[in-house]
VOPAGU-2260 file (C-alpha; in pm, 1 decimal, decimal comma):
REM VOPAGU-2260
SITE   aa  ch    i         X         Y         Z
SITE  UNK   A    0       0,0       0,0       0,0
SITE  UNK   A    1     103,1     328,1    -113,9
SITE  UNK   A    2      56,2     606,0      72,6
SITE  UNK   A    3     181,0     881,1    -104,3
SITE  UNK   A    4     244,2     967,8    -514,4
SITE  UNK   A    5     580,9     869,1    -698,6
SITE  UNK   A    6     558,4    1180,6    -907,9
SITE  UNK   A    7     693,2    1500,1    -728,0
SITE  UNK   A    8     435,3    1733,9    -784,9
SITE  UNK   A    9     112,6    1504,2    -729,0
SITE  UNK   A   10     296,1    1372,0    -395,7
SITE  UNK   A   11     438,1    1771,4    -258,6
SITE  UNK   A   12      83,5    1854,3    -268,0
SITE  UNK   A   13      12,4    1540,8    -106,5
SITE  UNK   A   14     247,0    1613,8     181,8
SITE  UNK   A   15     121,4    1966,6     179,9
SITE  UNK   A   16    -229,9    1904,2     256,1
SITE  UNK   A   17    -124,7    1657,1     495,1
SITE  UNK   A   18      34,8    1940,5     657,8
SITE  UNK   A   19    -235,5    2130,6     669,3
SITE  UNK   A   20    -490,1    1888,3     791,2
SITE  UNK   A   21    -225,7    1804,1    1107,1
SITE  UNK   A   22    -156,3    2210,9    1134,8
SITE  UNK   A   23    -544,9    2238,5    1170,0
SITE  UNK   A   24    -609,0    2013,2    1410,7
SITE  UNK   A   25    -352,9    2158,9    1660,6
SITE  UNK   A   26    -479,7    2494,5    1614,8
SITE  UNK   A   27    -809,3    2384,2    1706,6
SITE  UNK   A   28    -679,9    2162,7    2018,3
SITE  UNK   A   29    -458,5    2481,8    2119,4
SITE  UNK   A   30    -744,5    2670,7    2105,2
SITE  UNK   A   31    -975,9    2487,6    2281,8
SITE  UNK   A   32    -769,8    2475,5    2558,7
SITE  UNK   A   33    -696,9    2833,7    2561,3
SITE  UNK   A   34   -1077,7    2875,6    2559,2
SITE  UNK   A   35   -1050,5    2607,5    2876,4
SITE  UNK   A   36    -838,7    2796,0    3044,3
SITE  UNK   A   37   -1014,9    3118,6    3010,8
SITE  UNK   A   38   -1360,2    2972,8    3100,7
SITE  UNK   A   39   -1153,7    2814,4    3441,2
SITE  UNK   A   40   -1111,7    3161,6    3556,8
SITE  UNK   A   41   -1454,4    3191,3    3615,0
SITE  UNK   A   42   -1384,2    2927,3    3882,6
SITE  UNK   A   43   -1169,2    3149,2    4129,0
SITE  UNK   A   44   -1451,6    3315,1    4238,6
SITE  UNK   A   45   -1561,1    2965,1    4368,1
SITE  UNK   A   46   -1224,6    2905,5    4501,3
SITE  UNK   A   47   -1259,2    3185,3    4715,8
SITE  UNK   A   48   -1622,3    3151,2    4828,4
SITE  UNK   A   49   -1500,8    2769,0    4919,9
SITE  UNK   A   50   -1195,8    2935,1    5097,0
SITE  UNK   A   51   -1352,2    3184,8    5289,9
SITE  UNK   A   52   -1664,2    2989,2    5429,5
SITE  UNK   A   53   -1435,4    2716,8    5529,6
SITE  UNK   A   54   -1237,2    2964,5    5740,1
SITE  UNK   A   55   -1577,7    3131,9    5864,5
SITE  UNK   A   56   -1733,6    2771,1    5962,5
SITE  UNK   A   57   -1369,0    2717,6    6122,3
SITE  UNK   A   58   -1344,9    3041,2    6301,5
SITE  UNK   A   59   -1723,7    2962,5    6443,3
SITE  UNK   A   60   -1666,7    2653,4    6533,9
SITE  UNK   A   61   -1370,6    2740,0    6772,9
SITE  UNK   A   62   -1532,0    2998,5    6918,8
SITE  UNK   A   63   -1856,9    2793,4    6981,3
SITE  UNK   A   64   -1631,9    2531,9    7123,2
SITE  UNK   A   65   -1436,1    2820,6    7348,9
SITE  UNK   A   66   -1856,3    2903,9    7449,9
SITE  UNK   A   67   -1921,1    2562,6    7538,6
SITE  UNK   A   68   -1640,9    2620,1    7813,5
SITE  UNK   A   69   -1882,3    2931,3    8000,0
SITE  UNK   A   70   -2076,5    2842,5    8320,2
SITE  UNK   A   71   -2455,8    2811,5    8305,8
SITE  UNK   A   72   -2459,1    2998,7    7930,7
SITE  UNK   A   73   -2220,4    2806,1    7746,5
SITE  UNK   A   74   -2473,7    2616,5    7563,0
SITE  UNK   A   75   -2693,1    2855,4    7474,4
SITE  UNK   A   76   -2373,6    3087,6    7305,6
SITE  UNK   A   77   -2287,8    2754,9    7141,5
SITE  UNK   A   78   -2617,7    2709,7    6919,5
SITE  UNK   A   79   -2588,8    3025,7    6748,7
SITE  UNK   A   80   -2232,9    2997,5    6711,2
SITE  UNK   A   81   -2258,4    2649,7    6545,1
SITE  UNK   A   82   -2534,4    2772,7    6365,0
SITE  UNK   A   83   -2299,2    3037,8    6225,4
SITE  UNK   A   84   -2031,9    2773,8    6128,3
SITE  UNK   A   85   -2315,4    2568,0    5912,8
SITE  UNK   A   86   -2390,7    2879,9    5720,9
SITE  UNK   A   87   -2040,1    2915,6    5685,6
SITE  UNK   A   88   -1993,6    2548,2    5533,1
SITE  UNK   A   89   -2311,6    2642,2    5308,0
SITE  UNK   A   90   -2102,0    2887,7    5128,7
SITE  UNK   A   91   -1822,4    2654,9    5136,8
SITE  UNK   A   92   -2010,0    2388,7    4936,6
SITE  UNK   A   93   -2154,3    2687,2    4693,9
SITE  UNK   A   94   -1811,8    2759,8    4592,1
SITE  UNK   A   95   -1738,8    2393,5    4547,3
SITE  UNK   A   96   -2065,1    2358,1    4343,0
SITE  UNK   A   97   -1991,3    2690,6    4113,6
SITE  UNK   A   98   -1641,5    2529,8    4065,3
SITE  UNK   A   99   -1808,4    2197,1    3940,9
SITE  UNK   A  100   -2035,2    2401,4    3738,7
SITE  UNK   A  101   -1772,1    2621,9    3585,4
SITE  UNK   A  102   -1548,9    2219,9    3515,4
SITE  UNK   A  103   -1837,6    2077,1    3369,1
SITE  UNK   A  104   -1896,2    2396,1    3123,0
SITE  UNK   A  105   -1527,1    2413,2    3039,4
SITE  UNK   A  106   -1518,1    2057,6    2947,6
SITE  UNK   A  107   -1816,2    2038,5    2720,9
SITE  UNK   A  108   -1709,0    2356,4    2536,4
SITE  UNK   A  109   -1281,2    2236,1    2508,6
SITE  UNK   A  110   -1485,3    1878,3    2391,1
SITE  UNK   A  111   -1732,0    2077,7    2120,1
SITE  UNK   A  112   -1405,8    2286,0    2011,7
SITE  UNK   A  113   -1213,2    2028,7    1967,1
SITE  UNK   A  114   -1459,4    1748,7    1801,3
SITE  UNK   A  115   -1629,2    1985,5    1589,8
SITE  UNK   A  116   -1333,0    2094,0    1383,3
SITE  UNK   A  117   -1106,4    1821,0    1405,1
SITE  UNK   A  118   -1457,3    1608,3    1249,3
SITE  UNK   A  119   -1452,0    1905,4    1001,7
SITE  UNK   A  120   -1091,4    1870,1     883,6
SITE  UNK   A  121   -1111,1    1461,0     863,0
SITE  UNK   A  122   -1428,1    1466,6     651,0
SITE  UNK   A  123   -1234,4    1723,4     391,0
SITE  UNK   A  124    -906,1    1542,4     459,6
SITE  UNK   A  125    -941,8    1241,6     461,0
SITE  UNK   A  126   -1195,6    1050,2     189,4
SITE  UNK   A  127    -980,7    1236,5     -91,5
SITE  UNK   A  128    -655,1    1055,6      82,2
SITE  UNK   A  129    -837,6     669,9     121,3
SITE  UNK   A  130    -960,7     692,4    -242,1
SITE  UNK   A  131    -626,4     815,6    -354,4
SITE  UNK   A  132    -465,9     528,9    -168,1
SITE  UNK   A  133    -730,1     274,5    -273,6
SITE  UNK   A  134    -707,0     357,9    -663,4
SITE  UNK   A  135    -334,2     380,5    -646,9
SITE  UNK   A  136    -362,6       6,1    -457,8
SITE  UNK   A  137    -585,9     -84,1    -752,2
SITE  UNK   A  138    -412,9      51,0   -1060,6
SITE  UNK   A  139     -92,9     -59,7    -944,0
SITE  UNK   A  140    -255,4    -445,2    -895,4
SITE  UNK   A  141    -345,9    -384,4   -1283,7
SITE  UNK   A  142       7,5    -296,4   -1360,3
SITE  UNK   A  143     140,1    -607,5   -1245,1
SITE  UNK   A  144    -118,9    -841,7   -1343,7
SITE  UNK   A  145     -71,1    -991,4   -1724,9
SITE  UNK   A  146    -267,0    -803,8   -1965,2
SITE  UNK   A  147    -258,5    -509,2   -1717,4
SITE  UNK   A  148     -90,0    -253,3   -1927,4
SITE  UNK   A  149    -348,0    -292,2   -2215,1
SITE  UNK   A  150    -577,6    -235,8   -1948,9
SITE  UNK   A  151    -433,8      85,5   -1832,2
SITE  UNK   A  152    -363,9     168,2   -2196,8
SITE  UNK   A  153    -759,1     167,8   -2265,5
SITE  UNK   A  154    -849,6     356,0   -1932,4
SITE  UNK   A  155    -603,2     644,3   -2050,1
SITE  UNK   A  156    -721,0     637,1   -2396,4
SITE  UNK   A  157   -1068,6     642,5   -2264,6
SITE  UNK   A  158    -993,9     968,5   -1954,4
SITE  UNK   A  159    -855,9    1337,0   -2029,4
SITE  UNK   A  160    -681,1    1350,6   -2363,1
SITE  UNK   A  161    -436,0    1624,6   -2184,4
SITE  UNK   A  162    -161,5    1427,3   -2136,5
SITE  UNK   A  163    -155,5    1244,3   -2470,3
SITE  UNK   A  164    -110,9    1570,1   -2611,3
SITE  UNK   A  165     232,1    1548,4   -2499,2
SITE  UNK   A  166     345,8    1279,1   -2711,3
SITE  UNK   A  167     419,5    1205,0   -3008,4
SITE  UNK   A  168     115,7    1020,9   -3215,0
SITE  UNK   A  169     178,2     733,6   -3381,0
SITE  UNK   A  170     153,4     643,6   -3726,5
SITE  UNK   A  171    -288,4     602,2   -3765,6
SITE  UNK   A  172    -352,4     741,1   -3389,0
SITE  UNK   A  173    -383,9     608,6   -3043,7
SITE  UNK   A  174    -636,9     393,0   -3063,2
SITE  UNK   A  175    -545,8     214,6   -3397,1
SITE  UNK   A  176    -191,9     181,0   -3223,0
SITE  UNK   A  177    -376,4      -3,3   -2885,4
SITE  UNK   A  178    -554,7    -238,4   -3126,7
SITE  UNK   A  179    -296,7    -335,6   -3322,0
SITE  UNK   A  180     -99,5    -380,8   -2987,9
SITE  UNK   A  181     197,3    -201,2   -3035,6
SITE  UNK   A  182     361,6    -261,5   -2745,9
SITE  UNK   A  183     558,5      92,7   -2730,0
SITE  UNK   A  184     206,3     256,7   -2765,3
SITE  UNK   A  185      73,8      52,3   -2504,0
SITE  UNK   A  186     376,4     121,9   -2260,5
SITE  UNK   A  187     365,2     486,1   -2323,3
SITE  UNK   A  188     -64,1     467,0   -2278,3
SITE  UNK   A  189      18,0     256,9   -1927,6
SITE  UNK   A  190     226,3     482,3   -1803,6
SITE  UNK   A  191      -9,1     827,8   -1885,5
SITE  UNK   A  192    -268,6     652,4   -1712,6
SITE  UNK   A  193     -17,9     559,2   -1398,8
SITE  UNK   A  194      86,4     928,7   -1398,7
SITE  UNK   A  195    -294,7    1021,2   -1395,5
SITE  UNK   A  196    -288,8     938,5   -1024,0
SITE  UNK   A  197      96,5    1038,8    -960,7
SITE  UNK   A  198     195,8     650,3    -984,5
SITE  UNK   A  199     540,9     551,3   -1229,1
SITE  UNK   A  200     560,8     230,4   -1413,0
């Protein structure tokens, strides 16, 4: 299996799209994560929230703790105070949850940047590349395969007469030439209809 042409120009623009296609996808992956990155900053708010209510619920707890200690009142300073420190662990788990939130959003827009384009270049990319590789597979088979080149011969008498232009007709045309199977005629028809997908003989 051939992956790429034998004739330089058919297989440089070959390599160049190639090129492209892989230069594509790692803008769009780059990007994405830049997006991802940007999005996370709408996290730190969270951060903090998480950061401060954990001190507050701290902070309360001691000191409800330290109330605990007082003769006759201590319980009843307690209650608040640990009613304080529960409030305080509310807005610790609100910063947790807007930091999930923010994850969860950053993920499924870095996964839609990412699929979406990549999916975009392999569609454009990459049928043009497996039905290069498959005829090139094929014709090359025909090459090889007795009776091939009359084969090819007929296929390039039979496709764009471009590239017979180039050479020199024989004597009563191309076609007269194939069915009286002149084998130079046949050679030289084989080989324009190789070089028709950037193959050599």
């Amino acid at each position: 299996m051939r992956l790429y042409a034998q004739t330089p120009a058919r297989r440089n623009l070959q390599v160049l799209v190639d090129l492209i296609a892989v230069a594509l996808i790692a803008v769009a992956v780059w990007a994405a994560l830049a997006v991802r990155e940007t999005i996370m900053l709408l996290a730190e708010p969270g951060r903090r929230v998480e950061s401060s209510g954990d001190r507050l619920a701290e902070e309360l707890g001691n000191a409800g703790d330290a109330a605990s200690g007082v003769p006759l009142i201590g319980g009843v300073l307690k209650k608040p105070l640990e009613a304080a420190a529960d409030a305080g662990s509310g807005f610790a788990d609100a910063g947790v949850s807007l930091q999930e939130t923010v994850t969860q959003v950053a993920d499924v827009v870095t996964a839609a940047l990412i699929v979406v384009p990549v999916l975009f270049v392999l569609l454009l990319w990459l049928p043009p590349r497996l039905v290069w590789i498959r005829r090139s597979s094929t014709l090359r088979r025909l090459a090889e395969a007795p009776g091939g080149d009359d084969l090819l011969a007929l296929r390039a008498l039979t496709g764009p007469p471009g590239p017979l232009a180039q050479l020199p007709v024989p004597p009563g045309g191309w076609a007269d030439a194939w069915r009286q199977g002149d084998r130079r005629a046949v050679a030289d028809l084989s080989a324009v209809a190789l070089a028709r997908q950037g193959l050599r003989p």
